[in-house]
N, C-alpha and C positions, 0 to 999 in steps of 0.2 A: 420211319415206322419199322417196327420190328413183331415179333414174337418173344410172351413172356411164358414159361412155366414150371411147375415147380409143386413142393409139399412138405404136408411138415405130420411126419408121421410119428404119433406118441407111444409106439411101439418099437419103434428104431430095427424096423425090418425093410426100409428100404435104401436101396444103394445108390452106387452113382451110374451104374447101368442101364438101373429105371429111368432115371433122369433124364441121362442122354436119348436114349429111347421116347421120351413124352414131350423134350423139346425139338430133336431133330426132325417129328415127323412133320414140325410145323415148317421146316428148310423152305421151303416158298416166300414164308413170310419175312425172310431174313434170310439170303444167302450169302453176303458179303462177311459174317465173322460171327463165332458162338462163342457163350461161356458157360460151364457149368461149376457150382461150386457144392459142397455138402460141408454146414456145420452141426456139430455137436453140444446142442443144449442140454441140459441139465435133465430136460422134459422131454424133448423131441428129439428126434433127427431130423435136419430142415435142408431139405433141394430146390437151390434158387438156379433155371436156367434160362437162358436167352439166344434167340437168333437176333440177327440185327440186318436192318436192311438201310447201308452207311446213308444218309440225306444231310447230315450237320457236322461238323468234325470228319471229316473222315478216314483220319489219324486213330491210331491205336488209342489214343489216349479218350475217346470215347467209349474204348471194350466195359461192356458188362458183364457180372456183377460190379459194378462197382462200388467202392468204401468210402467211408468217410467217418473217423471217431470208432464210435460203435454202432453205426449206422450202416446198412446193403440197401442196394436198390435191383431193383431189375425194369425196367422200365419199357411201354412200347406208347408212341405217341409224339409229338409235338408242343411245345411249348413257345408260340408265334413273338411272345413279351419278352423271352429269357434273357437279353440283353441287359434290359431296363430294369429286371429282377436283377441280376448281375451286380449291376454298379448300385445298387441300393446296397448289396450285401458287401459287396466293394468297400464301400462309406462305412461298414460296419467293423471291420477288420480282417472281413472273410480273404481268402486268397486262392485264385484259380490257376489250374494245371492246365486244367482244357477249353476248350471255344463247344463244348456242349451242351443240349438244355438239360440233362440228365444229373450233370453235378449241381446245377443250378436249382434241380427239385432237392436234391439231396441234400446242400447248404440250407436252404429256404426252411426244411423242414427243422433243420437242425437249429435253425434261428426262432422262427416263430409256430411249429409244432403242425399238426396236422390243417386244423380249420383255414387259420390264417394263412399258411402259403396258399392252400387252392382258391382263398379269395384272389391273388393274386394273378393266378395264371390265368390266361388267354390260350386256349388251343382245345386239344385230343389227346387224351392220357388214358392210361389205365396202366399202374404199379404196384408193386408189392415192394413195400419197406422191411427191414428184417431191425428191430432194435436190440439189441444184445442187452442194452445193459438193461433194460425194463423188461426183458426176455415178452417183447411183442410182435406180432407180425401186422401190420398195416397195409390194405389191398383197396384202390382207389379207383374210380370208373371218372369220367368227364361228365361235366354237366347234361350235355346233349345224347350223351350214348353213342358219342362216334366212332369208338374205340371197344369192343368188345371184351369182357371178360368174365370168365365162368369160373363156379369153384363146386366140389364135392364135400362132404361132411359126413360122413359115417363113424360116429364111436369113435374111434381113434387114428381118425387117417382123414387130415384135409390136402386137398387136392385141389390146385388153380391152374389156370391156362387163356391162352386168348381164343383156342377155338376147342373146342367139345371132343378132338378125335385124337386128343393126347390122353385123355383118360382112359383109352382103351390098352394104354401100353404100359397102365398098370395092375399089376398081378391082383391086386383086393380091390379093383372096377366092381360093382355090381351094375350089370347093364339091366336093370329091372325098369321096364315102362312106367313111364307118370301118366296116372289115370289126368291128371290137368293138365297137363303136356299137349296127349293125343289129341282129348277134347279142342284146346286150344287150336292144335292145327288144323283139324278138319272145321274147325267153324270160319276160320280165316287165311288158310294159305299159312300162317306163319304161327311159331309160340311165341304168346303173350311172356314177356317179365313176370315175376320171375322164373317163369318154369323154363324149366329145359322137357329132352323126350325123356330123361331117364330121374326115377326117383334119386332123389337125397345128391341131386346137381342142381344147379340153380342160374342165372344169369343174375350178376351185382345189379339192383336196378341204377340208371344213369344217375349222377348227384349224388349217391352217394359213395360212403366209406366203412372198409369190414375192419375189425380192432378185433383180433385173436390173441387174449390172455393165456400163452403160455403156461402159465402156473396153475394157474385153473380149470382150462382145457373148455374154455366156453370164450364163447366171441358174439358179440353185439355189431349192429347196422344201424349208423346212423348218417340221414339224409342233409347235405350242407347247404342244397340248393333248391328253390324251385319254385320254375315259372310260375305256377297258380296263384303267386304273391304279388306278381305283378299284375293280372287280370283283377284280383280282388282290389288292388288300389284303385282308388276313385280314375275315371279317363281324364285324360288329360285335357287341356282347355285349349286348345291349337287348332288354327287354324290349316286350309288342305296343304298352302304354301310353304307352309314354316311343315306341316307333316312330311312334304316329300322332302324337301332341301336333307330335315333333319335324317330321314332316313338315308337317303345317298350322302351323308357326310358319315353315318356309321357304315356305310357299305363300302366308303374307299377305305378307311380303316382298316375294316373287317378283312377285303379280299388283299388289300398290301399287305396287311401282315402273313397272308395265306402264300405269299409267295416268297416265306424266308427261307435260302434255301442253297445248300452248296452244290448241287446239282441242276441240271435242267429240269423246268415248269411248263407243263401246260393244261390245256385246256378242255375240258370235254364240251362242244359244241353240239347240241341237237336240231336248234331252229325255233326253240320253243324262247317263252320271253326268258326265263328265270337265263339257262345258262346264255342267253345273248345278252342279259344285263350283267354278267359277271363279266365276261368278255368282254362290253365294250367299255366298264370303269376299268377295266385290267389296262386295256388298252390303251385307252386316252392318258392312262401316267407313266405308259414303257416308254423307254427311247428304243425301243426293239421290239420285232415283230411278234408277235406272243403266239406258239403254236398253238393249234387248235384240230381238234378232230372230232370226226363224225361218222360213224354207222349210213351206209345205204343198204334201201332193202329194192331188189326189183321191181316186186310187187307196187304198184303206185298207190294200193290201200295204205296202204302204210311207209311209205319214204316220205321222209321229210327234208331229206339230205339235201336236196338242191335248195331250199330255203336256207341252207346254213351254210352254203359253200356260198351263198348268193350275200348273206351278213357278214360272214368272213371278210370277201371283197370290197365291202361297204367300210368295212371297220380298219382294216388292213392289216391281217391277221395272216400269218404263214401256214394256210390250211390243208390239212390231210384229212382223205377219206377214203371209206372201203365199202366196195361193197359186198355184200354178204347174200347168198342164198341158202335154202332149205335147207339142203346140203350140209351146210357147212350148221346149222342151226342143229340138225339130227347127230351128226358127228360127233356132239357133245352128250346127246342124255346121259351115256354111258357114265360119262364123268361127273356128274351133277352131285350125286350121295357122297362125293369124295370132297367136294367143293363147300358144299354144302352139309355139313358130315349132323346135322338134324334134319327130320322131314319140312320141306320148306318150296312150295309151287306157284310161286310170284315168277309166273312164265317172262317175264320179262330182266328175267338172270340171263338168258341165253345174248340178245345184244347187249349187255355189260358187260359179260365174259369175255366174247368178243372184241368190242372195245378197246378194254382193258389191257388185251393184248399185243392189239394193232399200237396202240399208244405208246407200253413199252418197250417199242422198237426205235424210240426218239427219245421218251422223256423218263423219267424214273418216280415225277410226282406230279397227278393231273387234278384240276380242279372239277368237282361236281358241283351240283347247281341244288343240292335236294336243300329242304327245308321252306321253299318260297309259297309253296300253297300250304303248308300248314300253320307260317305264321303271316300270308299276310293273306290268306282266306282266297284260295286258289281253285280251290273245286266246285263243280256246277252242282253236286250232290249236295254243297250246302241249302243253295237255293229249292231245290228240289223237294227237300226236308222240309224244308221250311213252310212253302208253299202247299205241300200233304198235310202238316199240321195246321195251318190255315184255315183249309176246307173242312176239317174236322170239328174245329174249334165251331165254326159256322153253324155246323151240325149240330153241336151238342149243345150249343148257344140259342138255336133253336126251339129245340124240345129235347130234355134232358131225358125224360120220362121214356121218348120215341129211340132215341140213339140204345139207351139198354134194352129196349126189343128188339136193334135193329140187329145185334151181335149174338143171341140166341138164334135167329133169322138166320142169320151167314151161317152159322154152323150146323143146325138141322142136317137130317141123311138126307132130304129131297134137294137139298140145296147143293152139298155134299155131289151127290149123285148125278147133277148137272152141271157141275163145274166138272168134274174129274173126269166126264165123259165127251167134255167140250172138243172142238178142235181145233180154238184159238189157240194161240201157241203160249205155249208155257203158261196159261192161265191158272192150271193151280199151283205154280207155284207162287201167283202172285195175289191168288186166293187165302192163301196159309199164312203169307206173310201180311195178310193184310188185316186177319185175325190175330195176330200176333202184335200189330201195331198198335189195334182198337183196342187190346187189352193191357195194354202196356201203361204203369201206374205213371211211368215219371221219364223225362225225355231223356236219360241214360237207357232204359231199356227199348226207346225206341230208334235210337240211333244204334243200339248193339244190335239189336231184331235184323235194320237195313242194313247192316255190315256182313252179315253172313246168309248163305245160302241155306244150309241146315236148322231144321227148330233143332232147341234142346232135346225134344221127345224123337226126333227121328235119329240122332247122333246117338241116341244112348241104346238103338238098336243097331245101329251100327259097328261101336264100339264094346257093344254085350257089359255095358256098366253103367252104373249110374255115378255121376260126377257132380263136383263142384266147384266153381271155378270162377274164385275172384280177380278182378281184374283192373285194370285201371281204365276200364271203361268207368271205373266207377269216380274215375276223376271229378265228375260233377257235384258230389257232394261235399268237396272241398270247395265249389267255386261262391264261394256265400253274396259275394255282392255282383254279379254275373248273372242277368238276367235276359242277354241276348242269346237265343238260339245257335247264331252263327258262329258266335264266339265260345260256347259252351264245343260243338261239332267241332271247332279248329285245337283247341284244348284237349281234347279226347283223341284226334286224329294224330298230336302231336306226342302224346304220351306215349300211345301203342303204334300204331301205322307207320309213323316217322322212323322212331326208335329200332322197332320188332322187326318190320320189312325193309326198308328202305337201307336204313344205316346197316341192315346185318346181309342185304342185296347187293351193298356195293363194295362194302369192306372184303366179303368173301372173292366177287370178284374179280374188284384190283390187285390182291393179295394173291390170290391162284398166277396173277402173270408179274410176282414181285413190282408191282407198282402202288408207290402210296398214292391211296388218293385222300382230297381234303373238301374240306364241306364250307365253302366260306359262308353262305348264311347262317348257320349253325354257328355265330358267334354270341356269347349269352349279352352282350350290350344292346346288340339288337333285338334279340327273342323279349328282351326286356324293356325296351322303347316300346316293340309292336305290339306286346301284349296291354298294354296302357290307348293305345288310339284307339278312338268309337268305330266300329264298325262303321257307320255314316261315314269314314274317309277310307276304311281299307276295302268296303264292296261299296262305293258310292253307286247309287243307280244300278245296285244289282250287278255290278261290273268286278267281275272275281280277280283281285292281285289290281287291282286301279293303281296304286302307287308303283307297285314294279311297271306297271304298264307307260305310267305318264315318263316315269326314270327313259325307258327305253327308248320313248317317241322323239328323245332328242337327239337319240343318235341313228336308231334307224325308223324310216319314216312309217307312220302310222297301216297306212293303205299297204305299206308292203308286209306288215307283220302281223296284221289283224286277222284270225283265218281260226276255224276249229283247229284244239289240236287232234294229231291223229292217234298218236299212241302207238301201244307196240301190242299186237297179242298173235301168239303163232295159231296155227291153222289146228288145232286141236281135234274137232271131227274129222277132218280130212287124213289126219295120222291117227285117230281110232279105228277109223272106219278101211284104212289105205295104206298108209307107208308104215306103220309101226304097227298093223294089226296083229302080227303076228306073236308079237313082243307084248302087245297088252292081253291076249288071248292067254300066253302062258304065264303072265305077272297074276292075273285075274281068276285064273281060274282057282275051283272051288280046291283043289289039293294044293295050291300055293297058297291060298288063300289060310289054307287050316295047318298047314307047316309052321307058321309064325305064331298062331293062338292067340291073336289079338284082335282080329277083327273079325265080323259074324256072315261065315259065308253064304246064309239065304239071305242075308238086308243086300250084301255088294250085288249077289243076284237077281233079285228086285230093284235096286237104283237101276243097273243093266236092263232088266226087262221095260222097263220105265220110261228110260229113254228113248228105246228103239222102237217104243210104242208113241213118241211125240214128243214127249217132256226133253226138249232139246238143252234147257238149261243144265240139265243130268250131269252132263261132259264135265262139267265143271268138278264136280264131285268125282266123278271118274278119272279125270286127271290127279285130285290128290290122293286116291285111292291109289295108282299107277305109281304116281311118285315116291306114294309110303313104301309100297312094295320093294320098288328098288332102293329104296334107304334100307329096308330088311335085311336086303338080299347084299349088303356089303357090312351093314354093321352088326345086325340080329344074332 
């Protein structure tokens, strides 16, 4: 895994100082070896640079940029098949220098062009090709989005990178806020694809590939992949037996290939089923103990660590752990806009970060476990949904005539006037959102409503604008022959949530302690089995992940793994109100607040008085409030 970046300016005002500048500050992501190169096209000036973080090769002869014909690459990612690519191109007359997957993208493209090689790959990519002789530039993302990469576009200046904080270390950055950016974050902790926080940057959405016409100075995106095409196929006709076999026969595949690798591998172990079923197929095919670690927190609300020191032992697994206090939890905010270089409050960065660290004291590439509740229908929120729209349907099924007075009803000022002055807890906020549900046309907007805390109408006093902001919540109206609920929610979940928080939570930080990590569910054979099984076998009886579940019960026993999980969420009131009060007092206040001119300092003042007045849910919004702050206050 590496760092790519680079540009291709059709002004020919940038140098190679820029370059080094926009790559090196990515040095984390790659500190074993750089390249930077600057060619002279006809049209542009074009800067291709790279860190590298050595994993395959670890001979020179894997240095980037590397050539081939009239072909450049710069490349960051994994390529699990590249062998098997290899001697196909082998058989063709192709001829290898290196034992790397990098020349192997570069041959492949040079043999069967853009489409066809990434049908072939297996892994984590995201590259930019430089074609000389078609005077093209070619910028690629993985299927899954496990690999990040952004690019800028203003008039005469594209700019790419793997993370967002090399573009400030060029002289024609415009750092101008995206009104759907911000939107985007505060509705959900993270930004949606493609936006970034700043106009006229973007994130590649996953699947696809950018084609920059040189000659013309315009470039097209086109998409090569995607899941939605395997939920629209009819389900398949299997039964539960032949369903799990066939999934754990894709899952040894999937995590052996995830362990190709000239370095040491291991393992991120929480407790939870997904990373104990990686772990314990990893296991049963090593002839060696397979490292494994874990996060402890004192707090017994939330440690799970002795559950996973306790499946380590079971499995036989050479297990490390840490534990971690408050302390060490606070140590970091300061760091977090650096790590995180867009506004981004998925409070469960801080044990990744951690983690990530503790791990790269042993291994150099560890396996995560994400992907298993959004493709094999993992969360209890699905049922939840499912079971509110139920009760609804019941209602409207009812007396259709009675439910449209019952929503005039809810909203009235007496009505109004008594919820908001209640003292159940958080009740209106679950009054607003429950007007928002009843009026919701189509089960996209009712699942985007329960994903965020904020209405549109309170964000846009927040944010002092009005926005608009499409999304891939809107995934559903591709799903044409998808008629389950639950499988519609894991489709949506899997577009944005997976992609936007998960994969951009852990990439950032494995990548802040130089450790690759790799995602083995996030293999697209799988994504594309699972999305074909009927619900009826992946939530049988209401039972969220049944197939990851039955997989695991064979290796460790049922009664010892069966248990809520607990999760991670740090003490948030407790540090508004106590240990960080101080620090949120002057991020918040009303002259910090109107330093930046972005956000409206009587709405943050009313969320604040809000709170303090009961609306405990608030915090929530105060934290990303906090956290924008300090994104300001390093990058602004």
């Amino acid at each position: 895994m590496c760092a790519i970046a680079g540009f291709i300016d059709f002004n020919k005002q940038s140098n190679l100082k820029i370059l080094k500048d926009m790559t090196d500050i990515l040095y984390h992501r790659g500190p074993n070896d750089s390249g930077y190169e600057l060619f002279d096209s006809p049209y542009a000036s074009i800067g291709l640079g790279h860190r590298r973080l050595s994993i395959l090769d670890l001979s020179k002869k894997g240095h980037q940029p590397m050539h081939f014909k009239h072909l450049t690459i710069v490349y960051n990612g994994e390529i699990y098949n590249f062998k098997e690519i290899k001697k196909e191109l082998q058989q063709e007359g192709y001829r290898f220098i290196s034992n790397s997957d990098t020349e192997v993208i570069l041959k492949s493209f040079d043999k069967w062009g853009i489409e066809k090689s990434i049908e072939k790959f297996i892994g984590m990519f995201a590259f930019v090709i430089y074609d000389k002789k078609n005077q093209k530039i070619f910028c690629v993302r993985d299927r899954t989005g496990v690999k990040p990469f952004y690019y800028y576009f203003d008039q005469n200046l594209f700019l790419f990178s793997s993370e967002l904080k090399s573009f400030h270390k060029h002289p024609k950055f415009k750092k101008e806020i995206s009104t759907e950016g911000l939107a985007s974050y505060f509705k959900y902790d993270y930004i949606l694809a493609p936006y970034t926080i700043f106009k006229n940057s973007f994130k590649l959405p996953s699947a696809h590939y950018l084609e920059l016409d040189l000659k013309n100075k315009t470039f097209k995106i086109e998409k090569y992949w995607d899941h939605l095409d395997f939920y629209n196929k009819p389900k398949l006709d299997i039964s539960e037996k032949e369903a799990i076999e066939k999934s754990e026969e894709l899952m040894e595949s999937a995590f052996q290939y995830r362990m190709v690798s000239d370095v040491d591998v291991g393992v991120f172990l929480s407790g939870g089923y997904d990373s104990t079923c990686v772990t314990a197929i990893l296991q049963k095919n090593s002839p060696k103990k397979i490292k494994t670690f874990t996060i402890g927190f004192y707090e017994k609300d939330y440690n799970e660590a002795k559950f996973a020191k306790e499946y380590a032992k079971i499995l036989g697994t050479n297990h490390h752990e840490l534990y971690i206090t408050q302390k060490d939890i606070l140590n970091l905010i300061e760091k977090i806009p650096f790590i995180y270089d867009e506004p981004f409050s998925d409070n469960s960065v801080f044990p990744t970060v951690l983690v990530s660290k503790f791990a790269s004291e042993y291994v150099k590439v560890a396996l995560s476990a994400d992907g298993g509740d959004e493709i094999f229908g993992g969360y209890t929120k699905y049922q939840d949904i499912k079971a509110m729209l139920k009760k609804i349907n019941i209602i409207k099924n009812i007396d259709n005539a009675l439910f449209k007075n019952f929503i005039p009803l809810l909203k009235s000022d007496l009505t109004k006037n008594i919820i908001l002055n209640t003292k159940i807890k958080n009740l209106p906020n679950k009054y607003n959102k429950l007007i928002d549900i009843l009026e919701s046309k189509s089960d996209e907007e009712i699942f985007n409503r329960y994903n965020s805390i904020l209405s549109d109408k309170e964000l846009s006093k927040l944010i002092q604008t009005d926005f608009s902001l499409n999304t891939n919540f809107n995934t559903l109206n591709k799903l044409n022959n998808e008629n389950n609920f639950i499988s519609k929610a894991m489709a949506i979940d899997y577009s944005t949530y997976m992609i936007d928080d998960i994969l951009v939570k852990v990439d950032r930080a494995s990548m802040s302690a130089s450790l690759e990590a790799r995602e083995p569910f996030l293999d697209h054979r799988i994504i594309e089995f699972a999305s074909r099984l009927p619900t009826s076998i992946k939530c049988k009886n209401n039972t969220p992940k049944y197939i990851i579940k039955k997989i695991v019960h064979k290796y460790i026993p049922k009664e010892k793994i069966d248990r809520p999980k607990k999760g991670f969420s740090i003490p948030m009131q407790e540090w508004y109100e106590d240990k960080l009060n101080d620090l949120f007092q002057a991020l918040l206040s009303e002259q910090e607040i109107k330093k930046y001119g972005i956000l409206n300092p009587s709405s943050v003042k009313e969320i604040i008085n809000r709170y303090s007045n009961g609306e405990s849910y608030l915090i929530r919004v105060i934290w990303r409030i906090f956290i924008f702050q300090l994104w300001c206050r390093k990058w602004k």
